[in-house]
N, C-alpha and C positions, 0 to 999 in steps of 0.2 A: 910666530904666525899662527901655531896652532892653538894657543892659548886666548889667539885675537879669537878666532871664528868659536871656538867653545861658550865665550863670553857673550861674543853677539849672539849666537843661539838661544843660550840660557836667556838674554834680555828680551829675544823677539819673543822666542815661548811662553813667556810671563808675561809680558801686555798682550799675544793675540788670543792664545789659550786660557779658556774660563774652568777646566776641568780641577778642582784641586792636586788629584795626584800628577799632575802633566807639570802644573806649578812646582811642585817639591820636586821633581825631577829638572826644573831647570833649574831652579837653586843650586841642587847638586851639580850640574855642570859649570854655574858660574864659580862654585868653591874648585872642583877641579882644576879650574882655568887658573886658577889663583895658585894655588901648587903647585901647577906647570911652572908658572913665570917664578915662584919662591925658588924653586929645584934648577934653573935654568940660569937664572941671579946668583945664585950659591954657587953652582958649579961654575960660571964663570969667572965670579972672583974669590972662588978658594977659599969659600968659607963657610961654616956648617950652619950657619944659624939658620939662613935658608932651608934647610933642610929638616933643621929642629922643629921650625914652624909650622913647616909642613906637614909633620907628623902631629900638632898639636890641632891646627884644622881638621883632617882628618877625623882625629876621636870628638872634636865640635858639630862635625856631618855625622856621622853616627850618630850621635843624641840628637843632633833636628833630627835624623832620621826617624828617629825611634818615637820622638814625640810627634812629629806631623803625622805618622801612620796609626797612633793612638787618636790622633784628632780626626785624622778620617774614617776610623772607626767607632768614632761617637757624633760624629755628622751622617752616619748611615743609619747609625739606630734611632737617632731624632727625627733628622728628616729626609731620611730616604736616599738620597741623593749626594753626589761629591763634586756637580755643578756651584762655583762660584758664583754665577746671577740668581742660582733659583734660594740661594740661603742666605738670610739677612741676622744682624748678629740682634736686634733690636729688637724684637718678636720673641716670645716665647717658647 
């Protein structure tokens, strides 16, 4: 259950939110959500892979982390902004 409302958060937050850093933060909750349910899978049926996966998600979030927060720090020094409507990839 907790891994449902993490997921639908993550999904509402990305369609209603135009902020980029609001966006990569629900990513990040839709990956957590996804770990929940590996970790909850695994331990039910006794078995680690669930778990192994988890851990591999995990250092997968870290690196989007790392590249999204270098992308919004190259979308601030171009233009200004970390607004998804006001930057278009097609322009200069």
């Amino acid at each position: 259950m907790l891994s449902l409302v993490l997921f639908t958060l993550g999904v509402v937050g990305m369609v209603v939110r135009r902020n980029f850093i609001t966006v990569l933060m629900c990513v990040e909750l839709i990956l957590n959500a996804a770990n929940i349910n590996f970790i909850a899978f695994s331990r039910q049926l006794g078995d680690l892979t669930g778990q192994v996966f988890a851990v591999f998600v995990i250092t997968i979030a870290a690196a989007e982390a790392a590249i999204g927060l270098g992308i919004i720090v190259a979308l601030v020094r171009l233009k200004q902004t970390v607004n998804l409507d006001q930057v278009s990839v097609m322009e200069g």
